[in-house]
N, C-alpha and C positions, 0 to 999 in steps of 0.2 A: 741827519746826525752830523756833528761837527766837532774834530778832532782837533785841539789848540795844544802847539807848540813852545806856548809862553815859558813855564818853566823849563824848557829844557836851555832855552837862549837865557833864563835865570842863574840855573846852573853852570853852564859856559861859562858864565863872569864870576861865581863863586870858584870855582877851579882852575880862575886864570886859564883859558882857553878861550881864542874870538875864533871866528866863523874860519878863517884863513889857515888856522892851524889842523883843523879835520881834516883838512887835505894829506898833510904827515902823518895820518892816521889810518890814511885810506881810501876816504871818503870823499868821494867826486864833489863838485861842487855844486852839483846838483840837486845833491842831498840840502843844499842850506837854502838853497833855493824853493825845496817843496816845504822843506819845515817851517820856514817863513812865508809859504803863504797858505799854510795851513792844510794841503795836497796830501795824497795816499804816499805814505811809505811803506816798505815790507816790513814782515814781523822778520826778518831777518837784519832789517836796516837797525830797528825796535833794540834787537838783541846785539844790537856790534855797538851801539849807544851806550846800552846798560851795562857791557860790559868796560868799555871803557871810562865812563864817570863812575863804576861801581854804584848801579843806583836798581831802580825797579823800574817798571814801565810809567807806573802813575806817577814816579818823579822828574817825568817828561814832556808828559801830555795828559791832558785834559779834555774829558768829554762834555761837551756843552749840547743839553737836547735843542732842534730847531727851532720851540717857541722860545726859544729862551736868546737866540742869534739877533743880533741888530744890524739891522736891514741898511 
């Protein structure tokens, strides 16, 4: 199973927010680092997200099944 962070780095740039500004937010910079390569975050990371873009979870991330990953 493969978890993609496309739209949440979508939404970033709709709400005027880059990667550098999460950091004012909290958010280690680590956090942008897993989100961009696609890595496990906590359903806690999940929910400090969705509360600050005011959004849901599926307006972050995307589940793509394994046959479906390119290799």
């Amino acid at each position: 199973m493969t978890l993609v962070y496309d739209k949440f780095f979508e939404l970033l740039s709709i709400k005027g927010i880059n990667k550098s500004d999460l950091r004012n937010y909290g958010f280690s910079p680590r956090v942008s680092v897993k989100l961009s390569k696609g890595e496990d975050i906590s359903t806690n990371t999940i929910n400090r997200i969705c509360k600050l873009l005011n959004c849901q979870p599926g307006d972050i991330m995307e589940y793509i099944p394994d046959d479906k990953v390119e290799s």
